[in-house]
PyMOL Python script that loads the backbone (N, CA, C, O; Angstrom):
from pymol import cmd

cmd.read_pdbstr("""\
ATOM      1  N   UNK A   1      37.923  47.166 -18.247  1.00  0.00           N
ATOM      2  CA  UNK A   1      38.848  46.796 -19.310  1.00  0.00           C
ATOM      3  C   UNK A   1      38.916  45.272 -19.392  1.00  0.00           C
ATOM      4  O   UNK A   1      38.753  44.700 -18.315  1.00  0.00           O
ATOM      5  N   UNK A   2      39.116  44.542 -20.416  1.00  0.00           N
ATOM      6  CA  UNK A   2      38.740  43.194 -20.843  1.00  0.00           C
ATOM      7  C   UNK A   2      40.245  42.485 -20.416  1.00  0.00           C
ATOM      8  O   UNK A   2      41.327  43.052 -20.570  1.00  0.00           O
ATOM      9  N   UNK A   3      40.037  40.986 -19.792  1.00  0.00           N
ATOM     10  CA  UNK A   3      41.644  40.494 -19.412  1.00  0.00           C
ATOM     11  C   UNK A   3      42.421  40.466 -20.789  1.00  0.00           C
ATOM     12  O   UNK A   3      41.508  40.268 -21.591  1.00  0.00           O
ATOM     13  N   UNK A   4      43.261  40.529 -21.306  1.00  0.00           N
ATOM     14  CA  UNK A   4      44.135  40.631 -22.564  1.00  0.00           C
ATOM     15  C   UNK A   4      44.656  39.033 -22.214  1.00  0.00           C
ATOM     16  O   UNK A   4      44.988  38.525 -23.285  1.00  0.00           O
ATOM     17  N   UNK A   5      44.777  38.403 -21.476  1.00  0.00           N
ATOM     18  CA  UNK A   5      45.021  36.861 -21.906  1.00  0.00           C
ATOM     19  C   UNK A   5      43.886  36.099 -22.462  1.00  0.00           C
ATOM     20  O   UNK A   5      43.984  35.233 -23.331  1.00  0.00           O
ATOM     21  N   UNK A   6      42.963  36.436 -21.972  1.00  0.00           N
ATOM     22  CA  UNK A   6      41.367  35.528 -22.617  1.00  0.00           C
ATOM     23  C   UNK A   6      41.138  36.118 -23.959  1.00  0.00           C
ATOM     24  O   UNK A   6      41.206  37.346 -24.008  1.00  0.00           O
ATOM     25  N   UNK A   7      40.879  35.480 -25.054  1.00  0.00           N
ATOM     26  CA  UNK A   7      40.506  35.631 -26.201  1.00  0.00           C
ATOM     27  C   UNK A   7      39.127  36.216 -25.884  1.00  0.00           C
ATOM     28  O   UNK A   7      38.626  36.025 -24.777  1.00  0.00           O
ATOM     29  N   UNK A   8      38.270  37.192 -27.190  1.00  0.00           N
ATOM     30  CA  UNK A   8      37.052  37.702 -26.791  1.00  0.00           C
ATOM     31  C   UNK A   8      36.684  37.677 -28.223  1.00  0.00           C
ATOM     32  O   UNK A   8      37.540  37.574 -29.101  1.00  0.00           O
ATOM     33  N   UNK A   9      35.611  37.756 -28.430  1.00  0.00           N
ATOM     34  CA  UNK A   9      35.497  37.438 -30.139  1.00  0.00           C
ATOM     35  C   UNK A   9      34.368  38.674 -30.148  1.00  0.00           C
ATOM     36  O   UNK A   9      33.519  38.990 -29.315  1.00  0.00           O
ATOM     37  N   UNK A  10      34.709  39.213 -31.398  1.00  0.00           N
ATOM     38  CA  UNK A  10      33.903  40.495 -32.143  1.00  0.00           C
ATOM     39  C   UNK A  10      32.637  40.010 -32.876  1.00  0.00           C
ATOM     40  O   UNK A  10      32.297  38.829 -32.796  1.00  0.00           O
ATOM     41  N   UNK A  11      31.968  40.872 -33.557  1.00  0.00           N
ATOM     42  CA  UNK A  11      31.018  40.553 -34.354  1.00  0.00           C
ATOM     43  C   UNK A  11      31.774  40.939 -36.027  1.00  0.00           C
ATOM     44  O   UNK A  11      31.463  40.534 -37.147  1.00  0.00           O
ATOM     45  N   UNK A  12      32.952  41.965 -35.528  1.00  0.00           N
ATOM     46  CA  UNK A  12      33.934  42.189 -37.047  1.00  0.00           C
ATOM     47  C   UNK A  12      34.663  40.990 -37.553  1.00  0.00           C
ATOM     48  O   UNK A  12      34.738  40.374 -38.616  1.00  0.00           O
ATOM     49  N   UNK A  13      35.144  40.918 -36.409  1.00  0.00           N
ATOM     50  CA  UNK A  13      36.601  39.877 -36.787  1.00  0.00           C
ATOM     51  C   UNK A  13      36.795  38.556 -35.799  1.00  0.00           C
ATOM     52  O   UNK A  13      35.978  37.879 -35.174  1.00  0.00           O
ATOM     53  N   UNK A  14      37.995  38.501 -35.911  1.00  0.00           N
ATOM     54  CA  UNK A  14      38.628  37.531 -34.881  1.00  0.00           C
ATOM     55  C   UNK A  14      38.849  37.485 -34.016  1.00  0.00           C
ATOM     56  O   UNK A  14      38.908  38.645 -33.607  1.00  0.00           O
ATOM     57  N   UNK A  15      39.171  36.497 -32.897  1.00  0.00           N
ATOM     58  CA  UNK A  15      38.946  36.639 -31.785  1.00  0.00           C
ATOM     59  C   UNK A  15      40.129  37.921 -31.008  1.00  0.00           C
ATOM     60  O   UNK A  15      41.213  37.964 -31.588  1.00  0.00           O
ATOM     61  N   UNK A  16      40.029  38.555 -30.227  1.00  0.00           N
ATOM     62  CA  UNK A  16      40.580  39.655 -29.981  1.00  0.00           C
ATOM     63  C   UNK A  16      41.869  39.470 -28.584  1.00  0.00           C
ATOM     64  O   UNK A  16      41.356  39.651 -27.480  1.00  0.00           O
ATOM     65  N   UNK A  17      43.231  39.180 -28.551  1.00  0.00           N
ATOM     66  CA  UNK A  17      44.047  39.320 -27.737  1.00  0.00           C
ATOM     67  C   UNK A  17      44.624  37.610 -28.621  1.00  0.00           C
ATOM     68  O   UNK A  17      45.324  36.830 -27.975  1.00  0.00           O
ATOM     69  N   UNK A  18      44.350  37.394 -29.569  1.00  0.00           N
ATOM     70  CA  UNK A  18      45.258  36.538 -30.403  1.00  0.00           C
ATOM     71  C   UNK A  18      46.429  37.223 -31.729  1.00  0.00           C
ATOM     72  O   UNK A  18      46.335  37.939 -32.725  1.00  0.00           O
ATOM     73  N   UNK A  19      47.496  36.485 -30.987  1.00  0.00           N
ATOM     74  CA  UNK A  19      48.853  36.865 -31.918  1.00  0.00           C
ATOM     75  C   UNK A  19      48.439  36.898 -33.113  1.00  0.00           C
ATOM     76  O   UNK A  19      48.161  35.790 -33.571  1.00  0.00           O
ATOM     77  N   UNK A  20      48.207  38.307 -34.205  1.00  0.00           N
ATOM     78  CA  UNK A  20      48.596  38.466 -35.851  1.00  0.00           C
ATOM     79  C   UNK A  20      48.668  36.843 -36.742  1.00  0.00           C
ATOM     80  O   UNK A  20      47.913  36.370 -37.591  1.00  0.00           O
ATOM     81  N   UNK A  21      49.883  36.320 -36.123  1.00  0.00           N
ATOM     82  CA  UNK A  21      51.039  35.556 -36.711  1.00  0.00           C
ATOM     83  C   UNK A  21      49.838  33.993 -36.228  1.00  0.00           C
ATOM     84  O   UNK A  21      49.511  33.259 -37.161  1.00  0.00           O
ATOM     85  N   UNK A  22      49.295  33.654 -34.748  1.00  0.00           N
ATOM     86  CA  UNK A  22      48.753  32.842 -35.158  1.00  0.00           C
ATOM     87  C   UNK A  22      47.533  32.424 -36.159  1.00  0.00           C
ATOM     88  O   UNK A  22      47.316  31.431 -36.854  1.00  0.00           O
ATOM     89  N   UNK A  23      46.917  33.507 -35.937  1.00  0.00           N
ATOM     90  CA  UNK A  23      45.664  34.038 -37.178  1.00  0.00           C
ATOM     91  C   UNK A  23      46.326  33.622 -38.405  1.00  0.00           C
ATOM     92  O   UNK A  23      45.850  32.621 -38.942  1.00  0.00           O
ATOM     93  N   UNK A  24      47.185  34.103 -38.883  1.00  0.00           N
ATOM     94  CA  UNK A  24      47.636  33.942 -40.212  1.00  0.00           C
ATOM     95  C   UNK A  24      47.872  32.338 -40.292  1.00  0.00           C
ATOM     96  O   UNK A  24      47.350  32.085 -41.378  1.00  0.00           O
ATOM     97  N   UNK A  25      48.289  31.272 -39.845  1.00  0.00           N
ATOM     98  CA  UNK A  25      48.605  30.907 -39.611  1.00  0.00           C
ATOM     99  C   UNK A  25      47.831  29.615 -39.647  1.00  0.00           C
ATOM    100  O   UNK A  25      48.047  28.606 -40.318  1.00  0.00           O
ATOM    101  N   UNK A  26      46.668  29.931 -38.579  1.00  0.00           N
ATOM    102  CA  UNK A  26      45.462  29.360 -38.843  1.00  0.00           C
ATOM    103  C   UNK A  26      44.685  29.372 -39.940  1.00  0.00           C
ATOM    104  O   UNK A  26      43.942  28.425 -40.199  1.00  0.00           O
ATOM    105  N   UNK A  27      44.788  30.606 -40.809  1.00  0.00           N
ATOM    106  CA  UNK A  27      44.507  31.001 -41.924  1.00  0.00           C
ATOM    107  C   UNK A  27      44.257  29.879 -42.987  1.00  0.00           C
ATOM    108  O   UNK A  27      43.313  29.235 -43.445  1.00  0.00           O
ATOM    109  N   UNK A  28      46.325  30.050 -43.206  1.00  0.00           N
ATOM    110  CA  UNK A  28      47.006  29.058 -43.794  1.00  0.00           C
ATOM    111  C   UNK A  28      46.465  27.788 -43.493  1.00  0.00           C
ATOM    112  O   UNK A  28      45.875  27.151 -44.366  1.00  0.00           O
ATOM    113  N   UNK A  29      46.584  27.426 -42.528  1.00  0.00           N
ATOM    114  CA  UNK A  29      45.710  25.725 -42.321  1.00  0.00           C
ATOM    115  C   UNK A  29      44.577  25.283 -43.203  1.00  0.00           C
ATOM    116  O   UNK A  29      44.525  24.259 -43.885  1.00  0.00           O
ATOM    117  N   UNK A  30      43.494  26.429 -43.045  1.00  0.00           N
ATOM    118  CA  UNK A  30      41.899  26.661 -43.575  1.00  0.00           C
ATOM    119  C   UNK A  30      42.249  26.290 -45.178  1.00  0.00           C
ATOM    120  O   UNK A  30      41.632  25.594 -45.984  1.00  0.00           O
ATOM    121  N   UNK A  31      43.609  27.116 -45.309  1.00  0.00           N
ATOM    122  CA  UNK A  31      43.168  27.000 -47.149  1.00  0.00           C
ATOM    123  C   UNK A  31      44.212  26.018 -47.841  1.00  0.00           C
ATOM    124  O   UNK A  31      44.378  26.000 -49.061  1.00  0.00           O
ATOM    125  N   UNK A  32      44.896  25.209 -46.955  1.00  0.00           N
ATOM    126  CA  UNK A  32      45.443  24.004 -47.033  1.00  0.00           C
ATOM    127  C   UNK A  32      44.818  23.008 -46.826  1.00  0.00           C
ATOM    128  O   UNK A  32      45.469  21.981 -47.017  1.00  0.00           O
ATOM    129  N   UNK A  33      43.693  22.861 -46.473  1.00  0.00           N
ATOM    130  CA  UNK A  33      42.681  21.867 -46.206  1.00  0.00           C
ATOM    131  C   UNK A  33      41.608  21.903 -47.017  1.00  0.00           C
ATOM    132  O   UNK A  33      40.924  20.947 -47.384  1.00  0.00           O
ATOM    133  N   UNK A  34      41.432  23.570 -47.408  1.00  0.00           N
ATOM    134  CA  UNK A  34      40.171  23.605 -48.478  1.00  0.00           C
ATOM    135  C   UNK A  34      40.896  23.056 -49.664  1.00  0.00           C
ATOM    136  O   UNK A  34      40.355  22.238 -50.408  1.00  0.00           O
ATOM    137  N   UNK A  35      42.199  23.525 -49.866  1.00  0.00           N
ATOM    138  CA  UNK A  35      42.887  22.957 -51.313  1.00  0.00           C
ATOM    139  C   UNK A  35      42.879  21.554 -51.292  1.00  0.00           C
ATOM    140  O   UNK A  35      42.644  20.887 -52.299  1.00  0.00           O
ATOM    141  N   UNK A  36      43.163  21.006 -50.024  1.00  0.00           N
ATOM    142  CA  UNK A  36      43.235  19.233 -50.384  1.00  0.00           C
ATOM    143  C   UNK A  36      41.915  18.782 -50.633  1.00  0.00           C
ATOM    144  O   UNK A  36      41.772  17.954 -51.533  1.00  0.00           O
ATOM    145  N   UNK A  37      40.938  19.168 -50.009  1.00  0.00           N
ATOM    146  CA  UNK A  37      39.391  19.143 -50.510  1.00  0.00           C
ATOM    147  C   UNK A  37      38.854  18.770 -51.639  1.00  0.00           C
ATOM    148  O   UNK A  37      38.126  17.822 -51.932  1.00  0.00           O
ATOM    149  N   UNK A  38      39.472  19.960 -52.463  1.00  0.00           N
ATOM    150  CA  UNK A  38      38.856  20.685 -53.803  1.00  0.00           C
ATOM    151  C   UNK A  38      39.736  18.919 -54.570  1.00  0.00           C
ATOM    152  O   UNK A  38      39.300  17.877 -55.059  1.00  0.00           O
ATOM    153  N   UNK A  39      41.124  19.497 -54.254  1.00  0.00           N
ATOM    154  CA  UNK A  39      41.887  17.856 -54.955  1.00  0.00           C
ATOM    155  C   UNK A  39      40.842  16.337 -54.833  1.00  0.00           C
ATOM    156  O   UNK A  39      40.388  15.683 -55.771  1.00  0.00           O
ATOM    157  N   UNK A  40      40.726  16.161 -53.766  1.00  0.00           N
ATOM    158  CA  UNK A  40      39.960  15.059 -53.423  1.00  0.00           C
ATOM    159  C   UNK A  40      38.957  15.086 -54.140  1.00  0.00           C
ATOM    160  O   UNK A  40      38.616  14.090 -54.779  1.00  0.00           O
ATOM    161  N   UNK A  41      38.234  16.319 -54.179  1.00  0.00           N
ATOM    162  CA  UNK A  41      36.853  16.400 -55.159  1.00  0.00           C
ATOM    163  C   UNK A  41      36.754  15.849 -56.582  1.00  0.00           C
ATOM    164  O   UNK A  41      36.042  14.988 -57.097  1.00  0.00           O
ATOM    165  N   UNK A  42      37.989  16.874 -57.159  1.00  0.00           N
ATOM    166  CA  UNK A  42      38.311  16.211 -58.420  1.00  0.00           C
ATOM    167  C   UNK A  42      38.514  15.100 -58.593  1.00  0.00           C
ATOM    168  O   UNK A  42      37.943  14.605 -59.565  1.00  0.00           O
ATOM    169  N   UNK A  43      39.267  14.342 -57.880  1.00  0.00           N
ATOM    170  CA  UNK A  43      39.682  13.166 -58.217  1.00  0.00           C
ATOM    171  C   UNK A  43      38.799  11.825 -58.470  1.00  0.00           C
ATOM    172  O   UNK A  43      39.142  10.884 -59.185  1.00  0.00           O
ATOM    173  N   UNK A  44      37.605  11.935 -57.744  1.00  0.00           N
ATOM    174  CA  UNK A  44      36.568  11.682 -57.105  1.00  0.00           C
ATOM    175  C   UNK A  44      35.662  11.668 -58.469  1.00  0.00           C
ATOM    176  O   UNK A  44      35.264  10.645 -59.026  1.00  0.00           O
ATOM    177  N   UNK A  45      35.435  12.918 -58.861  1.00  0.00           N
ATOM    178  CA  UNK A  45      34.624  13.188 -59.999  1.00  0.00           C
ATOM    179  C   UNK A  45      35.148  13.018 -61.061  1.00  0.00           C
ATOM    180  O   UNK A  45      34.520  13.519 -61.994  1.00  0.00           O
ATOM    181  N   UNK A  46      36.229  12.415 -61.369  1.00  0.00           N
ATOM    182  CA  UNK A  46      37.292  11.899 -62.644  1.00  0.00           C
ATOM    183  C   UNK A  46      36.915  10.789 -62.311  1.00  0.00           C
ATOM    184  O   UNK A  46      36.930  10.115 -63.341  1.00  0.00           O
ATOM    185  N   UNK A  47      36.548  10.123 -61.393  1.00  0.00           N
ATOM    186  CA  UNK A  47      36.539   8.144 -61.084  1.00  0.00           C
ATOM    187  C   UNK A  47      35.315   8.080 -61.300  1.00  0.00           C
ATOM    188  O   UNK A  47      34.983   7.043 -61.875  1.00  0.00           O
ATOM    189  N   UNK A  48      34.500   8.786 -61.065  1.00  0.00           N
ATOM    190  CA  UNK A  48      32.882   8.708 -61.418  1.00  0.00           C
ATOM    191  C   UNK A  48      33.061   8.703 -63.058  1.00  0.00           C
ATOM    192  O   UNK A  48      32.902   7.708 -63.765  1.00  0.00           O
ATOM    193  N   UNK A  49      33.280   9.496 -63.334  1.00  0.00           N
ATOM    194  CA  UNK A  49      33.047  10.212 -64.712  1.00  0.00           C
ATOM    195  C   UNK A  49      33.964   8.731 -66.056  1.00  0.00           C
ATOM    196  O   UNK A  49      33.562   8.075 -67.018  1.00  0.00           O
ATOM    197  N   UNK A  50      34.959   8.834 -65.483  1.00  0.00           N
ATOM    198  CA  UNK A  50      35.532   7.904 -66.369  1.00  0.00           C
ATOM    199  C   UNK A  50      35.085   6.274 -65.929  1.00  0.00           C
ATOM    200  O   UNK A  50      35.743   5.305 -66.307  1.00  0.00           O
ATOM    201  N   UNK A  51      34.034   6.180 -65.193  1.00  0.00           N
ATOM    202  CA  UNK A  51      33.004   4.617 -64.955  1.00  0.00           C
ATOM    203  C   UNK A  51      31.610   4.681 -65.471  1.00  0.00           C
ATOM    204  O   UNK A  51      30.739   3.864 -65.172  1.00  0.00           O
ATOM    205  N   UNK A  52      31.401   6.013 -66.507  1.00  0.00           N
ATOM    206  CA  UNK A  52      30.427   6.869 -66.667  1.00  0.00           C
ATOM    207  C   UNK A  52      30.029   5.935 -68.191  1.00  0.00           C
ATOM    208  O   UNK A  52      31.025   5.919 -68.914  1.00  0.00           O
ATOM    209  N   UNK A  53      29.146   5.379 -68.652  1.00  0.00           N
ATOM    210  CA  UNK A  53      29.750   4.726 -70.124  1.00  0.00           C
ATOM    211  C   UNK A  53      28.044   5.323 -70.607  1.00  0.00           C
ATOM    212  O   UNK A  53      27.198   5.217 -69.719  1.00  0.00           O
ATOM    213  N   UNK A  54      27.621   5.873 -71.853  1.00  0.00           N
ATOM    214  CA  UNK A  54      26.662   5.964 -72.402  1.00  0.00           C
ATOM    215  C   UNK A  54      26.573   4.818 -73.323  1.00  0.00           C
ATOM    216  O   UNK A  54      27.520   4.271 -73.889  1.00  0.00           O
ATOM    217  N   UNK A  55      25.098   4.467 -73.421  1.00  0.00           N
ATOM    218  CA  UNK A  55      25.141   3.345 -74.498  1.00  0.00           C
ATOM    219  C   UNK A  55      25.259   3.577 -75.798  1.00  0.00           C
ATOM    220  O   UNK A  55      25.221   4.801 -75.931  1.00  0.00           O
ATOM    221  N   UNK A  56      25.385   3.046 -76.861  1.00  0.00           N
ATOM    222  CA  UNK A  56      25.396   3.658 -78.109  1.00  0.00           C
ATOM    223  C   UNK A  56      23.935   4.150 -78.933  1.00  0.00           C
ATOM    224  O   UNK A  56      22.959   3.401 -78.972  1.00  0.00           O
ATOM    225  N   UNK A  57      23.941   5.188 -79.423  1.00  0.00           N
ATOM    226  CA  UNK A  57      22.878   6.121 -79.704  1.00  0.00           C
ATOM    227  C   UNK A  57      22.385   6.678 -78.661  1.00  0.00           C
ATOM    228  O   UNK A  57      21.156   6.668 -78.736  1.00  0.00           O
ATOM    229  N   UNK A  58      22.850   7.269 -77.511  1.00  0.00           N
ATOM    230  CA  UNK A  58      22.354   7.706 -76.630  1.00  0.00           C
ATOM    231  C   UNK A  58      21.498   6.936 -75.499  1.00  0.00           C
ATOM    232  O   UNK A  58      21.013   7.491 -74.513  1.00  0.00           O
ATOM    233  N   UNK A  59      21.411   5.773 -75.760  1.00  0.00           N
ATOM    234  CA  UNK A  59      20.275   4.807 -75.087  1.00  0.00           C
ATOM    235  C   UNK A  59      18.677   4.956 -74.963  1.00  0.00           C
ATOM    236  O   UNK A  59      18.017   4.082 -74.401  1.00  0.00           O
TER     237      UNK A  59
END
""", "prot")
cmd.dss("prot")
cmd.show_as("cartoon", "prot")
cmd.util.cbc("prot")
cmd.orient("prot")
């Protein structure tokens, strides 16, 4: 039988003898960081874009 304090990791899921609540949790982190990301991205590609100048007639 496997120690239940050591974490053990599946090939399904997550690591196995970790609290529900921290998983979730950690979760939450992942897609609070991907969201500030995605923000940063945009913002990023609005500063490009609006330094972006075509010449007139297309060049």
């Amino acid at each position: 039988m496997p120690d239940e304090t050591k974490p053990t990791t599946t090939q399904d899921g997550p690591p196995q003898g970790v609290p529900a609540a921290a998983r979730s949790r950690e979760g939450g982190r992942i897609r609070q960081w991907l969201e500030r990301v995605g923000l940063a991205l945009e913002r990023a590609e609005k500063r490009i874009m609006d330094g972006f100048r075509v010449p007139p007639h297309g060049g």
